[in-house]
Backbone as JSON Lines, residues from 0, in Angstrom:
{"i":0,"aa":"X","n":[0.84,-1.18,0.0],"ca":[0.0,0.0,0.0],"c":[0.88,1.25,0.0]}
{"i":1,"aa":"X","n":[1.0,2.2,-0.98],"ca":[1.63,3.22,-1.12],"c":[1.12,4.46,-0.25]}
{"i":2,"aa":"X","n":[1.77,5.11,0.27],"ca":[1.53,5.79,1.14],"c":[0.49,6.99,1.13]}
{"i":3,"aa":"X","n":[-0.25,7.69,1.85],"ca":[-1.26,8.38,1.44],"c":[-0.58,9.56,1.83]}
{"i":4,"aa":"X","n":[-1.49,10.55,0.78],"ca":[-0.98,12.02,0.72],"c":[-0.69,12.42,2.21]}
{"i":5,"aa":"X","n":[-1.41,12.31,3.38],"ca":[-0.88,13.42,4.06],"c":[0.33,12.3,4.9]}
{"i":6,"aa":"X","n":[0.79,10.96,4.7],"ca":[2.0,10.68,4.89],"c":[3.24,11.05,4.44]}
{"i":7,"aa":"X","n":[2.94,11.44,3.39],"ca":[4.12,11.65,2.33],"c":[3.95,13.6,3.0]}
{"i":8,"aa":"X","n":[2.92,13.92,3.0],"ca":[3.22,15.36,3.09],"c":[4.53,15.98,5.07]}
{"i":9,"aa":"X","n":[3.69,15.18,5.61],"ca":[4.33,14.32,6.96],"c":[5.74,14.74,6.7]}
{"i":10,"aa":"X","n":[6.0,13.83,6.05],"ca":[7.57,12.68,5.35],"c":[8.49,14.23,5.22]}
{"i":11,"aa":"X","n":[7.45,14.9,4.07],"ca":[8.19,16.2,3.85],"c":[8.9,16.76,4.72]}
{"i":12,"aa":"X","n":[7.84,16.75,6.12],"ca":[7.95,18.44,6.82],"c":[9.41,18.35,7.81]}
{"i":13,"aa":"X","n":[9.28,16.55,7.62],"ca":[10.63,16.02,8.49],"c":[11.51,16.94,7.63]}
{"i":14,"aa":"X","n":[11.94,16.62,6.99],"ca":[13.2,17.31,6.09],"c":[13.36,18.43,6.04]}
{"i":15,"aa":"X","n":[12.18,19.08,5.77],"ca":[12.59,20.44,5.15],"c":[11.06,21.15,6.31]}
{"i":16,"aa":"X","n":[10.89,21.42,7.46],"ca":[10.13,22.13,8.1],"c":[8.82,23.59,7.71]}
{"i":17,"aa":"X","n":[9.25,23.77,6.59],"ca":[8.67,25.05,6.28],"c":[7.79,24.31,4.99]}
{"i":18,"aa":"X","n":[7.99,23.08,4.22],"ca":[8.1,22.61,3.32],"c":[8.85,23.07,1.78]}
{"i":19,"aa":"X","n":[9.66,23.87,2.27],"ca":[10.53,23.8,1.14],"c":[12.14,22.99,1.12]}
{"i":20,"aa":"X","n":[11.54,21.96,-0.13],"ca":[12.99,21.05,-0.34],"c":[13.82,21.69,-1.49]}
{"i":21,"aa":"X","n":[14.68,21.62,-1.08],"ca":[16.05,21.93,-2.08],"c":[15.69,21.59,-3.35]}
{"i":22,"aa":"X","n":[16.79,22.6,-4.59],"ca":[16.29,21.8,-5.7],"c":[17.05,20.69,-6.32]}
{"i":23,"aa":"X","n":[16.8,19.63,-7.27],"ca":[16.92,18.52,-7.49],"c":[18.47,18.96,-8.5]}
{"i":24,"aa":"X","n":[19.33,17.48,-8.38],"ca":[20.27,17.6,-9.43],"c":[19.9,18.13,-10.78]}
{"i":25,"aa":"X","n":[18.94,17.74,-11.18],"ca":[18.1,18.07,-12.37],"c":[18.34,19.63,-12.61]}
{"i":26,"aa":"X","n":[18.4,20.2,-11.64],"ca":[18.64,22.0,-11.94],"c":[20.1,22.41,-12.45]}
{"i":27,"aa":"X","n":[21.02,21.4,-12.2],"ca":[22.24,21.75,-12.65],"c":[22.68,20.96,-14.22]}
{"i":28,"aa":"X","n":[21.62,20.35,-15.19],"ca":[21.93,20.14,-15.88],"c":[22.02,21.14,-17.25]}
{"i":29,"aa":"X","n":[22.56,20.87,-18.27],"ca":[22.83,21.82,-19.22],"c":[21.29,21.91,-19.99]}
{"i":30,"aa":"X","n":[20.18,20.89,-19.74],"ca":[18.82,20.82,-20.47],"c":[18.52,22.11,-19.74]}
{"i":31,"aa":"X","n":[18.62,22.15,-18.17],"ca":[17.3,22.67,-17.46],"c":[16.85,23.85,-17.86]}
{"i":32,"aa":"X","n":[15.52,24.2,-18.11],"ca":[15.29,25.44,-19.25],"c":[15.2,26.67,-18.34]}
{"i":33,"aa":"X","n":[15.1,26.56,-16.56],"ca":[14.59,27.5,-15.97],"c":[16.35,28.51,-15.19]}
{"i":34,"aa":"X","n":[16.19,30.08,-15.2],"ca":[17.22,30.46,-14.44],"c":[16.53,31.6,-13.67]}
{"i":35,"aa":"X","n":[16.84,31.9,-12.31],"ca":[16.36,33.42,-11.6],"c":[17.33,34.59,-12.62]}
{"i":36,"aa":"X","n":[16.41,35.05,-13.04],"ca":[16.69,36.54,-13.52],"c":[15.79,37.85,-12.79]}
{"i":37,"aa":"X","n":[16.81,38.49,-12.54],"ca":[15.94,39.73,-12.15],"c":[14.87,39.81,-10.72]}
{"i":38,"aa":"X","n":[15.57,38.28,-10.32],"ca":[14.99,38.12,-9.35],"c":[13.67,37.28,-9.62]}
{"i":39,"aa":"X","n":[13.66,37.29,-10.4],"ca":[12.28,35.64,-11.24],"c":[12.99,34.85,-11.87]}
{"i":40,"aa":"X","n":[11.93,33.73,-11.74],"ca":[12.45,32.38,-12.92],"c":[11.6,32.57,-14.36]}
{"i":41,"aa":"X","n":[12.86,32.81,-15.62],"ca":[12.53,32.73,-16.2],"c":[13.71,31.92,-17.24]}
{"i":42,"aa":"X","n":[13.09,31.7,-18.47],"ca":[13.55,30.77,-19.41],"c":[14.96,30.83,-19.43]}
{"i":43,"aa":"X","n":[15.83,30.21,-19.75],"ca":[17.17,30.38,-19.85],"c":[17.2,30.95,-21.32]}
{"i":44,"aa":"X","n":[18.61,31.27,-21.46],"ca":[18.8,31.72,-23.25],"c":[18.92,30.06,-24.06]}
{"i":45,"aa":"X","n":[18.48,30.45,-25.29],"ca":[18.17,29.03,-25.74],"c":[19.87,29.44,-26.83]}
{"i":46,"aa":"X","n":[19.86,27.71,-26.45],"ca":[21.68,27.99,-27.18],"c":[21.62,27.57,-28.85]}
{"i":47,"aa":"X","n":[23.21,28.1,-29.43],"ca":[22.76,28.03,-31.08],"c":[22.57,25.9,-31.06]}
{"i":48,"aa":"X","n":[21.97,25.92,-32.55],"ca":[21.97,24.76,-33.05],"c":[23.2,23.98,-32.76]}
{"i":49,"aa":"X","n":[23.36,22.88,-32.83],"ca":[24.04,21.73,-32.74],"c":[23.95,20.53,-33.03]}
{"i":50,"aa":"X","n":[24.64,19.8,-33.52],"ca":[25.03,17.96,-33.97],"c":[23.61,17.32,-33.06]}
{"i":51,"aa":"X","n":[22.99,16.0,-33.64],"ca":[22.42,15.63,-32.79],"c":[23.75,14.85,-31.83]}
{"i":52,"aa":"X","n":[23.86,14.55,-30.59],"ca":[24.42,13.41,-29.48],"c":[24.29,12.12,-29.47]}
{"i":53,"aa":"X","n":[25.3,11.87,-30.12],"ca":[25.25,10.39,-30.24],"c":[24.26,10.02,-28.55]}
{"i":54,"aa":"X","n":[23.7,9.14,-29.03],"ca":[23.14,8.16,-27.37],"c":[24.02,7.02,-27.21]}
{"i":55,"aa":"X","n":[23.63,6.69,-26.06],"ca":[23.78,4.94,-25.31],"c":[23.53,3.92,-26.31]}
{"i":56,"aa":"X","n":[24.51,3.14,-26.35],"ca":[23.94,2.27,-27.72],"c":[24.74,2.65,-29.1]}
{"i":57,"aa":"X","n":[25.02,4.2,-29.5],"ca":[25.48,4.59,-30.38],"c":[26.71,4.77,-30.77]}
{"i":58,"aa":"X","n":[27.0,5.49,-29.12],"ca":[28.04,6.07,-29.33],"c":[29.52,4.75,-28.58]}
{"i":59,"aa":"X","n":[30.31,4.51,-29.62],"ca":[31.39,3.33,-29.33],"c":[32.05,3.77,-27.81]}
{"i":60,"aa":"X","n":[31.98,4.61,-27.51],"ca":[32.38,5.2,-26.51],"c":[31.5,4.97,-24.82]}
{"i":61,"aa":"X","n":[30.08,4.5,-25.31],"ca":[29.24,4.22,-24.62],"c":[28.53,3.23,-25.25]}
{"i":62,"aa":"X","n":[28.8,1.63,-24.92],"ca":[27.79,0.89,-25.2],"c":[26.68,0.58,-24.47]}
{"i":63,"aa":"X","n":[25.57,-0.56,-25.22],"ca":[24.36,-0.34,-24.26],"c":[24.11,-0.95,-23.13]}
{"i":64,"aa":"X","n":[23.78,-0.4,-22.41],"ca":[24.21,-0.95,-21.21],"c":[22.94,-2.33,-20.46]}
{"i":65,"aa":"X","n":[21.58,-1.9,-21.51],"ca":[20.57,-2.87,-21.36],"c":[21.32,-4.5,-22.74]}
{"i":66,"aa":"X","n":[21.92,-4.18,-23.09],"ca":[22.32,-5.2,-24.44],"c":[23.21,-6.1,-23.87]}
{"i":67,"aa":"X","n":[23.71,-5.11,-22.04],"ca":[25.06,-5.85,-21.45],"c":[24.24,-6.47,-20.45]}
{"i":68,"aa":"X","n":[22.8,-6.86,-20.29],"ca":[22.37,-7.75,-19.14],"c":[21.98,-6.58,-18.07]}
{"i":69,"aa":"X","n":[20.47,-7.2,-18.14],"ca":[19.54,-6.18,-16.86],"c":[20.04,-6.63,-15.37]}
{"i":70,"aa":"X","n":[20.68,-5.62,-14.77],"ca":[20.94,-5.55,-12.92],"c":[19.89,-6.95,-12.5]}
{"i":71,"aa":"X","n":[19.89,-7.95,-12.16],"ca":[18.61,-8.8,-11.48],"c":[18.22,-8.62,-10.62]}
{"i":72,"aa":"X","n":[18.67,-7.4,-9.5],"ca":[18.3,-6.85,-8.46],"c":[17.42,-5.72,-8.62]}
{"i":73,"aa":"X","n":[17.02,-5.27,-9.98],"ca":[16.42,-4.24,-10.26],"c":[15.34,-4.94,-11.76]}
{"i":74,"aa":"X","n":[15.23,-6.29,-11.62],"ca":[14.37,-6.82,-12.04],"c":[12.9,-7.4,-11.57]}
{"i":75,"aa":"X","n":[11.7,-6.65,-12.37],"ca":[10.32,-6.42,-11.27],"c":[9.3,-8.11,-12.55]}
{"i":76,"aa":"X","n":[9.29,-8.05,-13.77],"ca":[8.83,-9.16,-14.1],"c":[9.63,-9.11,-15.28]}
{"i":77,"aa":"X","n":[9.37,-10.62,-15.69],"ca":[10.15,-10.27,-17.63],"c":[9.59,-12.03,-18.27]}
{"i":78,"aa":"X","n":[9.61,-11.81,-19.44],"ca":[9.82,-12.88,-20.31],"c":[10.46,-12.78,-21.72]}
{"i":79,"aa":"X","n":[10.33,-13.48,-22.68],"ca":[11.35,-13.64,-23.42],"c":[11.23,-12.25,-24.42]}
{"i":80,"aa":"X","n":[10.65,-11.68,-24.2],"ca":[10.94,-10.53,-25.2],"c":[10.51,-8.8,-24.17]}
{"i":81,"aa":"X","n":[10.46,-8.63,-23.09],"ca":[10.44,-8.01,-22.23],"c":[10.85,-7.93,-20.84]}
{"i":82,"aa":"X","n":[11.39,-6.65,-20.39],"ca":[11.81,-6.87,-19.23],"c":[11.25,-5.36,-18.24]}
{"i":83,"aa":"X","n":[10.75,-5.57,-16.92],"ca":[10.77,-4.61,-16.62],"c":[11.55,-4.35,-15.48]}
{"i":84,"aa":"X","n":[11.5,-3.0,-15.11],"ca":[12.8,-2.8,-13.98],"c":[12.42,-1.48,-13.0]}
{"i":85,"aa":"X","n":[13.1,-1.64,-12.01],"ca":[13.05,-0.21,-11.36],"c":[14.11,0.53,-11.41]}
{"i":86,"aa":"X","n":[14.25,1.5,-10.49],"ca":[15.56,2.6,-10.89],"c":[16.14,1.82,-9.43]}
{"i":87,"aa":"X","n":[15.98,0.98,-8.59],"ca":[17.03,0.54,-7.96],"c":[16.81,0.94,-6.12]}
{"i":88,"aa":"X","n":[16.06,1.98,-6.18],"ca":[15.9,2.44,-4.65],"c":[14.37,3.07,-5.12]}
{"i":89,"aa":"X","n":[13.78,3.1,-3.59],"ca":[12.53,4.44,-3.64],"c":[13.03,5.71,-3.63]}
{"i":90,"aa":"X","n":[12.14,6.44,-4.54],"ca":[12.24,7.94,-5.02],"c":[11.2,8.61,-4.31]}
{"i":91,"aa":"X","n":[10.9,9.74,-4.77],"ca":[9.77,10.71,-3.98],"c":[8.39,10.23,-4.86]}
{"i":92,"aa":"X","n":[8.2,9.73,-6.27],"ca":[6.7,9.26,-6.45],"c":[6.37,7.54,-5.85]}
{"i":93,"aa":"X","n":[5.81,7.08,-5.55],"ca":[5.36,5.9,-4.9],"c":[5.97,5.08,-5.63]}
{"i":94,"aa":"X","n":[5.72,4.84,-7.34],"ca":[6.7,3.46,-8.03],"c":[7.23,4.2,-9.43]}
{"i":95,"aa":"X","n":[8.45,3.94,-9.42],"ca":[8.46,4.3,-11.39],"c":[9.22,2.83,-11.72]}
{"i":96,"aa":"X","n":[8.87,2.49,-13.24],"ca":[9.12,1.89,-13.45],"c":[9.5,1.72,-15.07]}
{"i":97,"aa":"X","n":[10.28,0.76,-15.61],"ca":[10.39,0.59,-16.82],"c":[10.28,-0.09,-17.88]}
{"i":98,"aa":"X","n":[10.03,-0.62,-18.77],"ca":[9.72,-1.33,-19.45],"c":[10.47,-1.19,-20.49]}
{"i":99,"aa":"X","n":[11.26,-2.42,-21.1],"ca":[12.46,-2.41,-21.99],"c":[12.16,-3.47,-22.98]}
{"i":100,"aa":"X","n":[12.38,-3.37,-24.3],"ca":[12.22,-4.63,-24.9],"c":[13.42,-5.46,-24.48]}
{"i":101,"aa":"X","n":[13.53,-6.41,-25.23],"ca":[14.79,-7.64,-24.5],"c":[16.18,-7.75,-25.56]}
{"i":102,"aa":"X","n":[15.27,-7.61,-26.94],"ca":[15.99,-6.86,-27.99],"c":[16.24,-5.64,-28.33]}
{"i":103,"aa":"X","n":[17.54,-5.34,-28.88],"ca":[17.6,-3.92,-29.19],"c":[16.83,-3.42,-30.29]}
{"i":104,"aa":"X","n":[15.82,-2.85,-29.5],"ca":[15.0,-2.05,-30.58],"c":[14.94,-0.68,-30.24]}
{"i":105,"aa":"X","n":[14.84,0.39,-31.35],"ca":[13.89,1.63,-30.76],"c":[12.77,1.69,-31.04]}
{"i":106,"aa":"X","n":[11.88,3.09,-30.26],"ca":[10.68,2.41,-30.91],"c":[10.24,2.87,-32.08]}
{"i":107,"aa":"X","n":[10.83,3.45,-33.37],"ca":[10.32,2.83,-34.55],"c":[10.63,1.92,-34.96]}
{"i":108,"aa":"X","n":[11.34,1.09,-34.24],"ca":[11.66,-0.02,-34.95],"c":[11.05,-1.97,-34.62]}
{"i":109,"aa":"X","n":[9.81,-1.56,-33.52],"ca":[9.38,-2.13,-33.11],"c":[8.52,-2.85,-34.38]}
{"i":110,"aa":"X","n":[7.83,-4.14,-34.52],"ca":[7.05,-4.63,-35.52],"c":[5.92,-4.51,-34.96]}
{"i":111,"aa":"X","n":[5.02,-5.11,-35.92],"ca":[3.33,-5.03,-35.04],"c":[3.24,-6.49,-33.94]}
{"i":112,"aa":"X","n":[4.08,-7.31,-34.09],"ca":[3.76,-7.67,-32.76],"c":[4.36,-7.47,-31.4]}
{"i":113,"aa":"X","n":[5.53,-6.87,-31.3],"ca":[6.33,-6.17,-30.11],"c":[5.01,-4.66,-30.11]}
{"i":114,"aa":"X","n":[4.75,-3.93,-30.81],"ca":[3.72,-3.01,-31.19],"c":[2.47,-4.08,-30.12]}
{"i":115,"aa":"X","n":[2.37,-4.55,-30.5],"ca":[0.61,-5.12,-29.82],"c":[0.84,-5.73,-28.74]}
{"i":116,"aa":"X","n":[2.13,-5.95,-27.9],"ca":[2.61,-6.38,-27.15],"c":[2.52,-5.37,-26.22]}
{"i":117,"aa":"X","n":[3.14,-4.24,-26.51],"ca":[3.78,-3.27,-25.69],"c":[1.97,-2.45,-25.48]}
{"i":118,"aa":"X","n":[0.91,-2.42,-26.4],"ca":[-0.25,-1.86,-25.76],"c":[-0.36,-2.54,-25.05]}
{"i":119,"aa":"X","n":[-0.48,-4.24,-25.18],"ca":[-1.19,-4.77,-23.73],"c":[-0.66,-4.53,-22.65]}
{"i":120,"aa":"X","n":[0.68,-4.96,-22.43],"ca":[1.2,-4.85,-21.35],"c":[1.19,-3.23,-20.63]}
{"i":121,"aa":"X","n":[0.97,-2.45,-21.49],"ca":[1.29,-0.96,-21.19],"c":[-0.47,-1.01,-20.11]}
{"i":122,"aa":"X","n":[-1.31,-1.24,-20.84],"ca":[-3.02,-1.23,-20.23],"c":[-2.76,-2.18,-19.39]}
{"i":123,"aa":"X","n":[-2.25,-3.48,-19.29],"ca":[-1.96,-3.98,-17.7],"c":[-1.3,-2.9,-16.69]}
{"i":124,"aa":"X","n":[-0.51,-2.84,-16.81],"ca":[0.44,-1.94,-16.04],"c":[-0.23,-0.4,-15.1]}
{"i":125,"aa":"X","n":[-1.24,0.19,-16.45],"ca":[-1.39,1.39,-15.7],"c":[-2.9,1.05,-14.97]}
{"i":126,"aa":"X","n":[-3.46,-0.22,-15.15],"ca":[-4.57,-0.93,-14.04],"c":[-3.87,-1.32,-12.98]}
{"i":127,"aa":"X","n":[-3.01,-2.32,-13.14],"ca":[-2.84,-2.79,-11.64],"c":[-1.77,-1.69,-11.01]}
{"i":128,"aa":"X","n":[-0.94,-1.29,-11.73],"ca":[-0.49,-0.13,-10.24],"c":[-1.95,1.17,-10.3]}
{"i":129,"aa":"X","n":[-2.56,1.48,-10.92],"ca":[-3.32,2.74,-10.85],"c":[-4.42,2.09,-9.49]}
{"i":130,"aa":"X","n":[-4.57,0.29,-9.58],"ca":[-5.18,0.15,-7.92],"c":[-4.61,-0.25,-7.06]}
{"i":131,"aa":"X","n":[-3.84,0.07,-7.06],"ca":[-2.78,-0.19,-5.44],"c":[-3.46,1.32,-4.61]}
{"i":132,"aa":"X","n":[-3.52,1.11,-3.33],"ca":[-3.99,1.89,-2.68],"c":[-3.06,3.36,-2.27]}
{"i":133,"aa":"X","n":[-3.75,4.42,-2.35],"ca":[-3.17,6.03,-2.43],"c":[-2.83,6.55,-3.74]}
{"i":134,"aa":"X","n":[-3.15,5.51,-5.48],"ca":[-2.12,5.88,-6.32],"c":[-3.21,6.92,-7.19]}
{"i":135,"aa":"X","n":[-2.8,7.95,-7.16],"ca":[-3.94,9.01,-7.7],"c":[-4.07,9.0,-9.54]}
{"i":136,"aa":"X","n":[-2.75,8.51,-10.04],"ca":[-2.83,8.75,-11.63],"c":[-1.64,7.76,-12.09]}
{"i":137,"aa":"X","n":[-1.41,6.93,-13.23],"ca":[-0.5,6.24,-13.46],"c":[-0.09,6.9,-14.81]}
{"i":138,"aa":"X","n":[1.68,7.74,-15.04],"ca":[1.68,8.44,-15.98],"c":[2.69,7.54,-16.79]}
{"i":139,"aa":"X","n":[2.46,7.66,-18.8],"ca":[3.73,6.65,-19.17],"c":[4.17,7.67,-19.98]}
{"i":140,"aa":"X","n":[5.79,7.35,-20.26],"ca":[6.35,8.44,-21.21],"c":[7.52,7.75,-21.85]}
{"i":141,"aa":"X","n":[7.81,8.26,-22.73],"ca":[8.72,7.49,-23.34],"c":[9.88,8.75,-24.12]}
{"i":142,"aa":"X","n":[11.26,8.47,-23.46],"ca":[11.73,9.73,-24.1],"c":[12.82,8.52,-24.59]}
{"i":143,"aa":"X","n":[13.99,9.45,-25.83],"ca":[14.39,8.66,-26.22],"c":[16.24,9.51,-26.9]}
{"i":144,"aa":"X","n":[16.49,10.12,-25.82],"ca":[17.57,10.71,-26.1],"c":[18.7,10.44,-25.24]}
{"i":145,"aa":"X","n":[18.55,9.88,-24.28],"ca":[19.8,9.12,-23.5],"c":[20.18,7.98,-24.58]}
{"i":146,"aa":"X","n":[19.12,7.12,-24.33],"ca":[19.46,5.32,-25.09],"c":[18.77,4.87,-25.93]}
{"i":147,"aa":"X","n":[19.61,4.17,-26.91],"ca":[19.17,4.07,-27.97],"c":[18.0,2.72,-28.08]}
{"i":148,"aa":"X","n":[18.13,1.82,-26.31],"ca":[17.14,0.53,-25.95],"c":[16.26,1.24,-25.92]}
{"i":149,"aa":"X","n":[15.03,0.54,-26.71],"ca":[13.86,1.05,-26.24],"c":[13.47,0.91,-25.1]}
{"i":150,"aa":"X","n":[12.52,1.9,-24.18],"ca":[12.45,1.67,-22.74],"c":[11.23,3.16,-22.51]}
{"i":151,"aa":"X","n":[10.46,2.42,-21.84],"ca":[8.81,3.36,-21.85],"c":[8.95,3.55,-19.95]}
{"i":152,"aa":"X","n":[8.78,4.54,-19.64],"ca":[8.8,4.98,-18.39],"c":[6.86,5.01,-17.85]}
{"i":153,"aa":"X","n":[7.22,4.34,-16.35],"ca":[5.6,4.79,-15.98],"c":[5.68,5.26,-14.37]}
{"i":154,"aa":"X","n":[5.41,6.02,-14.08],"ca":[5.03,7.03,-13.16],"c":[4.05,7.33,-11.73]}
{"i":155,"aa":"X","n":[4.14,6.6,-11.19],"ca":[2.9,6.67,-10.56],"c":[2.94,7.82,-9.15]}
{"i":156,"aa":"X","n":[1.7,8.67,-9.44],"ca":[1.64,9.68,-8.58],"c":[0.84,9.58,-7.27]}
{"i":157,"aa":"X","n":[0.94,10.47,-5.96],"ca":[-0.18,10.22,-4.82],"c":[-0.9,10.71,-5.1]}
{"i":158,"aa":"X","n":[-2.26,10.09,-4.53],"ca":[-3.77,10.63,-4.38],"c":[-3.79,11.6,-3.76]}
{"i":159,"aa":"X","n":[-4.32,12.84,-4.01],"ca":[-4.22,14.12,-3.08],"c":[-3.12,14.93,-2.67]}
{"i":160,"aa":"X","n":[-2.15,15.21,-3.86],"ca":[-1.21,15.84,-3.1],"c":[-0.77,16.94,-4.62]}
{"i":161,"aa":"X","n":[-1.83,18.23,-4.35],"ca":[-2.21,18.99,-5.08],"c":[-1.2,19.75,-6.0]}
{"i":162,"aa":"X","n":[-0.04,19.24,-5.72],"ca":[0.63,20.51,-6.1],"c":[1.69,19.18,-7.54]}
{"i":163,"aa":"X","n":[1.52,17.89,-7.27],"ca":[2.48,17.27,-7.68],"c":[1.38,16.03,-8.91]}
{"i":164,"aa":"X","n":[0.99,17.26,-10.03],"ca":[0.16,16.51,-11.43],"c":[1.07,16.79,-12.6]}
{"i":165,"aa":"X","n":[0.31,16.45,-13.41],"ca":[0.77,16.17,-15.08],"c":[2.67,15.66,-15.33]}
{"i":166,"aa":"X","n":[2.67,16.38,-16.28],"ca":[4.68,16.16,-16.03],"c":[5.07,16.45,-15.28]}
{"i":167,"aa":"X","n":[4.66,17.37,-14.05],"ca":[5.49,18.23,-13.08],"c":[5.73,17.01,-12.11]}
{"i":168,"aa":"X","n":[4.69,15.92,-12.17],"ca":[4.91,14.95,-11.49],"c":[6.58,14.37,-11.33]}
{"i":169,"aa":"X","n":[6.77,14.16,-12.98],"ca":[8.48,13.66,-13.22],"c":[9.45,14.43,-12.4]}
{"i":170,"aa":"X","n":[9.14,15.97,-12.09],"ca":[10.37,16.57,-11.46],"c":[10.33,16.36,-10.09]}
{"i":171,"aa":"X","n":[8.94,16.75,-9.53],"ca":[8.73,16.01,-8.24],"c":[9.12,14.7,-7.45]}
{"i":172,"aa":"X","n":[9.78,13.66,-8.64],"ca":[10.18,12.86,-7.96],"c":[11.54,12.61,-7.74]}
{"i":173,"aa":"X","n":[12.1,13.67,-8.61],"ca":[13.41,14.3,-7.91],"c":[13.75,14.86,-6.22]}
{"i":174,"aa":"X","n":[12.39,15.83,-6.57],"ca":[12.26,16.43,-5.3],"c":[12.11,16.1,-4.42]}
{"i":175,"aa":"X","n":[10.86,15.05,-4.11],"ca":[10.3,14.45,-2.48],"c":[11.13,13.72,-1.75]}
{"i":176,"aa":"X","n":[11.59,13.64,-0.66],"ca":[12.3,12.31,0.28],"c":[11.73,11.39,-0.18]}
{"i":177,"aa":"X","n":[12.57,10.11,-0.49],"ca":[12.39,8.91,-0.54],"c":[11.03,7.89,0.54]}
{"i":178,"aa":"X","n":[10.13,7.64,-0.32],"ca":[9.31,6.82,0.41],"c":[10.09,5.44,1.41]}
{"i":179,"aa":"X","n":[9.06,4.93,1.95],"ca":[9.51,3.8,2.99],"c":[10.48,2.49,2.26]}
{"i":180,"aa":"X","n":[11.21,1.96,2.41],"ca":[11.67,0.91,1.58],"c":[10.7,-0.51,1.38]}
{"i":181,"aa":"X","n":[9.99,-0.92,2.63],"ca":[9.19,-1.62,2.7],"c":[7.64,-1.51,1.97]}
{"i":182,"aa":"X","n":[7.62,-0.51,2.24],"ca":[5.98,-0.46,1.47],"c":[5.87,-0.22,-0.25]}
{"i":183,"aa":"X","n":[7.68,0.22,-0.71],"ca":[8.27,0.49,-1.91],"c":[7.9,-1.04,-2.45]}
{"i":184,"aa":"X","n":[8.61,-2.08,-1.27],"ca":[9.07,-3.29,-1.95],"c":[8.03,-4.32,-2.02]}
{"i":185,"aa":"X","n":[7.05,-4.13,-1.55],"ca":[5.71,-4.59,-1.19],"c":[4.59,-4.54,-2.07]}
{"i":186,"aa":"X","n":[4.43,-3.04,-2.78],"ca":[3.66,-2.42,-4.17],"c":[4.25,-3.42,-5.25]}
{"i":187,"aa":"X","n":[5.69,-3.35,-5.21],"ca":[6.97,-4.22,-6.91],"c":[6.14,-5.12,-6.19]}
{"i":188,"aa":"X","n":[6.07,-6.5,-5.31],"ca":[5.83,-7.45,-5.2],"c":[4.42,-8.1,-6.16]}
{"i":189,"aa":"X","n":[3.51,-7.09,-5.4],"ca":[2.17,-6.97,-5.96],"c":[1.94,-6.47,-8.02]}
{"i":190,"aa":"X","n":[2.76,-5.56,-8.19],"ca":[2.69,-5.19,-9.3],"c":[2.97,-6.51,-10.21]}
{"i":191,"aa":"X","n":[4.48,-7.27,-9.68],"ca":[5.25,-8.2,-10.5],"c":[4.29,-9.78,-10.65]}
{"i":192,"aa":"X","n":[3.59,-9.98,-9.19],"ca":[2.91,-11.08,-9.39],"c":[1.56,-10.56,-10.6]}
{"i":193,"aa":"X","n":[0.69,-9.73,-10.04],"ca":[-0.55,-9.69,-10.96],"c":[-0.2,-9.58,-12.34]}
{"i":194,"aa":"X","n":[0.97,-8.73,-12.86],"ca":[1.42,-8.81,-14.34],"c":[1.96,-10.24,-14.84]}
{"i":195,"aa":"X","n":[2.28,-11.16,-13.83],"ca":[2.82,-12.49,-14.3],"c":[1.19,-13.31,-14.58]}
{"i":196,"aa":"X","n":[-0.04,-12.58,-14.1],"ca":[-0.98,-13.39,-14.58],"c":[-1.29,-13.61,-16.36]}
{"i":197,"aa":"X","n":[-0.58,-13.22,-16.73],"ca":[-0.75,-12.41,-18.08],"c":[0.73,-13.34,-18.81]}
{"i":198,"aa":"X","n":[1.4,-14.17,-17.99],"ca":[2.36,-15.21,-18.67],"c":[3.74,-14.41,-17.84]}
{"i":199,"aa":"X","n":[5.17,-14.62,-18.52],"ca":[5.77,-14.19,-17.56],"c":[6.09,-14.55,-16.52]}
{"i":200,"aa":"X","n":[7.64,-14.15,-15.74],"ca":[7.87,-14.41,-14.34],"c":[7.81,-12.98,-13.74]}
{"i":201,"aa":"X","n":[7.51,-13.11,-12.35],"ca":[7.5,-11.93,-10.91],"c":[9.06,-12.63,-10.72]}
{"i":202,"aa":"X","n":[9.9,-11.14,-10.31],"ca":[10.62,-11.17,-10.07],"c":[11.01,-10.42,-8.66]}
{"i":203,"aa":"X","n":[10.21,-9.81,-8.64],"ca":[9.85,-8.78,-7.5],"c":[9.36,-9.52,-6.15]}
């Protein structure tokens, strides 16, 4: 059972008393679009054109690191042509999780049955975590500029905790203290068995 909004809000006040938490590594990257000017946040200067970046996978310098064998400690279910995973510890949203093909694909390069694969499993996924208890919205996204493995991100946000919807959700889970480890590892358990009803092993 994932924790309910005013636990997590709780969780906060430990840390940071006033409720303001520091901001996330995420602010020091060269993407982040926001800077205080003038005493406001506003857009950064947008820089000239450039090369696309080689990715993960691409670049000889960086091979892929899903092509070199998924962590098994950070393995939640899988079968022969899917794997899913977590990022390894609890974060500030209740579960994120990932979903990787097993082959190197991207995703245009998926066929129609990895394609009809990846809807089902995607509509499993955002049912059974969207009813685990406290989970207010189950978000999926798929970006594709780190690695060149295909790999669909899903999100799951708290029930009632007004300030942390839509994408803003993703930065927020930079932001929040880390949920409980137990009730983290308890949700994967539940997630990994009910998706193994569907074929598949729980790994979780």
């Amino acid at each position: 059972m994932a924790e309910s909004a005013a636990e997590v809000h709780a969780r906060v006040l430990q840390h940071a008393p006033d409720g303001r938490l520091p901001m996330p590594p995420s602010g020091e990257w060269d993407v982040f679009p926001w800077e205080v000017r003038d005493g406001r946040v506003a857009p950064r200067p947008l820089r000239r054109p450039a090369p696309e970046p080689l990715r993960e996978g691409e670049d000889p310098s960086r091979p892929c690191s899903s092509c070199a064998g998924f962590d098994p400690e950070r393995v939640v279910w899988e079968d022969e042509r899917w794997v899913l995973t977590h990022p390894g510890a609890p974060s500030g949203l209740p579960l994120v999780l990932l979903l990787h093909t097993r082959e190197h694909l991207d995703a245009g390069d998926l066929d129609d049955e990895h394609a009809s694969e990846l809807g089902r499993i995607t509509s499993r996924l955002v049912r059974i975590v969207g009813s685990l208890d406290n989970i207010g919205r189950v978000h999926v996204n798929r970006w594709g500029d780190g690695g060149s493995h295909f790999h669909l991100w899903f999100h799951a946000r708290t029930a009632g905790l007004a300030d942390v919807l839509g994408s803003y959700a993703v930065e927020w889970d930079d932001i929040l203290p880390p949920g409980p480890e137990d009730v983290w590892r308890a949700d994967l358990h539940t997630v990994a068995t009910k998706l193994a009803n569907w074929g598949g092993t729980a790994r979780a």
